[in-house]
C-alpha positions in Angstrom: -24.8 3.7 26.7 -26.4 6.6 25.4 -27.2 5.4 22.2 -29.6 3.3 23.9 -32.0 5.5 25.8 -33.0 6.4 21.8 -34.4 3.1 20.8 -37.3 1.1 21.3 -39.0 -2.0 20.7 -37.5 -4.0 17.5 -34.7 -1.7 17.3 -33.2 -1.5 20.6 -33.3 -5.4 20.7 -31.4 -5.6 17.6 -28.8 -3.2 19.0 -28.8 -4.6 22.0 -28.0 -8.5 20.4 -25.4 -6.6 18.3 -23.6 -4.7 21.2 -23.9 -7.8 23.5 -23.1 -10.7 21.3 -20.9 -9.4 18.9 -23.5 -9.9 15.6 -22.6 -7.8 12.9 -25.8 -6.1 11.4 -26.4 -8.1 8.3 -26.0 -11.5 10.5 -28.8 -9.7 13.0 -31.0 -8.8 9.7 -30.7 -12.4 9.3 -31.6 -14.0 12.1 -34.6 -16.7 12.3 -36.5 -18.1 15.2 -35.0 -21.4 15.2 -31.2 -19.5 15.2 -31.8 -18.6 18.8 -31.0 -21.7 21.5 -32.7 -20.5 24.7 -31.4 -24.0 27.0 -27.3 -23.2 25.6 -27.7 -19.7 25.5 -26.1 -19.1 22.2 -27.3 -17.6 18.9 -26.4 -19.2 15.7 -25.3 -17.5 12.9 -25.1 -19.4 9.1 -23.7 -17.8 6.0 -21.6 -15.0 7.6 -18.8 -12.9 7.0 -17.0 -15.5 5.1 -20.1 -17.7 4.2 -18.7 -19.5 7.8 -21.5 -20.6 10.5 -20.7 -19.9 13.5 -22.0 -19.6 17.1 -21.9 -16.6 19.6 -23.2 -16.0 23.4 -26.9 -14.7 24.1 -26.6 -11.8 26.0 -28.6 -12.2 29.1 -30.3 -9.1 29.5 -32.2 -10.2 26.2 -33.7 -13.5 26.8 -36.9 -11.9 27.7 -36.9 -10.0 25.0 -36.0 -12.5 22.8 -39.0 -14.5 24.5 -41.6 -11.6 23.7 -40.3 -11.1 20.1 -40.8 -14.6 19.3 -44.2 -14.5 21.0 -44.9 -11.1 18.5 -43.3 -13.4 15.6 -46.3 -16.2 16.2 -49.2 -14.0 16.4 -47.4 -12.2 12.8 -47.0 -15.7 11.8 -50.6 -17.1 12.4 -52.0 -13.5 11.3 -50.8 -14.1 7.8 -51.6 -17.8 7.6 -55.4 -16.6 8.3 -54.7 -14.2 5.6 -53.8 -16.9 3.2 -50.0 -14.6 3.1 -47.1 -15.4 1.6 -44.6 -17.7 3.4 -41.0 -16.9 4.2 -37.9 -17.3 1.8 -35.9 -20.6 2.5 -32.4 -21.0 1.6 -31.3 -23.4 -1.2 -33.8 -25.9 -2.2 -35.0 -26.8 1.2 -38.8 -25.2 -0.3 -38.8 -28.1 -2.3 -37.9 -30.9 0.3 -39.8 -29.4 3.3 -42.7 -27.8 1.8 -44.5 -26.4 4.8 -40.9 -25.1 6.7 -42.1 -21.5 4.8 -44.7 -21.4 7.2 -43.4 -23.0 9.9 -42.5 -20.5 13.5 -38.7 -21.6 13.8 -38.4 -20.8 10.1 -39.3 -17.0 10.3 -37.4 -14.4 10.2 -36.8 -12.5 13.7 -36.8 -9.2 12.0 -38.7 -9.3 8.7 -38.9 -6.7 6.2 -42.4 -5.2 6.6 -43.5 -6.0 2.9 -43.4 -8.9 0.8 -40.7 -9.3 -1.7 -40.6 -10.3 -5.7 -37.0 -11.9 -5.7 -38.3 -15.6 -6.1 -37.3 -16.9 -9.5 -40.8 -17.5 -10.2 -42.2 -14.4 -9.7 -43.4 -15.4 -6.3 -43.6 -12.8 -3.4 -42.1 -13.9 0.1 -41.0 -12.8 3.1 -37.5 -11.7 3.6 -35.2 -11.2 6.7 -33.3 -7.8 6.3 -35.1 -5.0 8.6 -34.3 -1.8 7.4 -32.1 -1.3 10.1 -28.4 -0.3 9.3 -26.2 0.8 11.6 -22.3 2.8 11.0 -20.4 3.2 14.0 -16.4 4.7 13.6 -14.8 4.1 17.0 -12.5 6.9 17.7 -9.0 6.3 17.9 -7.2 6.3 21.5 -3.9 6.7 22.6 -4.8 5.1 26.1 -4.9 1.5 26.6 -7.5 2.1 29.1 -10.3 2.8 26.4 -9.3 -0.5 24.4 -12.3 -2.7 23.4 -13.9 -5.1 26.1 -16.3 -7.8 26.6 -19.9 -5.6 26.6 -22.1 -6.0 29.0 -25.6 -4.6 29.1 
């Protein structure tokens, strides 16, 4: 596709998990370390469309990638714990029964927002999942069956 001979890095990955797994773009924005399963090849998704979990299929043409974004993830992560930074936003309460999961590496986000924000009721700055990243794609319409929708591969 041409669409992706224009993105790099962070991006192109994103489209590329979107395109190949069937992610919408608020569930990619969303996605955390520990939401990718390497050894079943699947990506899981909680609080979609819906506020359903569900799983989808890991493309295989991103595993590597996926590897060296997590790898990028780690060095971020250990980067702002030297830096004494702000950990990441859990859901619910589970700040207040696992106190260390806000800086633990299958708690980040796999796209974080590149600043820290003020949402916390407390006042308290923290990491959010949400890259400013937002994709709108029409599909034309057809009249032959021969252009209907398919399983993607990359």
């Amino acid at each position: 596709m041409e669409v992706f001979q224009h993105l790099s890095g962070s991006m192109l990955l994103m489209a590329s998990l979107m395109y190949g797994s069937g992610l919408r773009v608020s569930e990619t924005c969303r996605l955390r370390v520990k939401d990718i399963d390497f050894s079943r090849q699947i990506i899981t998704v909680y609080a979609g469309k819906g506020n359903k979990d569900r799983t989808t299929l890991q493309p295989p043409s991103c595993v590597q990638p996926l590897h060296t974004h997590i790898q990028m993830a780690e060095q971020q992560l250990n980067a702002r714990l030297e830096a004494n930074a702000t950990p990441v936003s859990l859901p619910y309460a589970l700040d207040r029964k696992y106190p260390n999961a806000g800086i633990s590496l299958a708690w980040q986000w796999l796209f974080p927002s590149s600043r820290p924000c003020f949402d916390d009721p407390l006042g308290l700055a923290s990491m959010r999942g949400g890259a400013s990243f937002y994709i709108t794609f029409m599909p034309l319409p057809s009249k032959k069956p021969s252009n209907m929708p398919c399983a993607h591969l990359l």
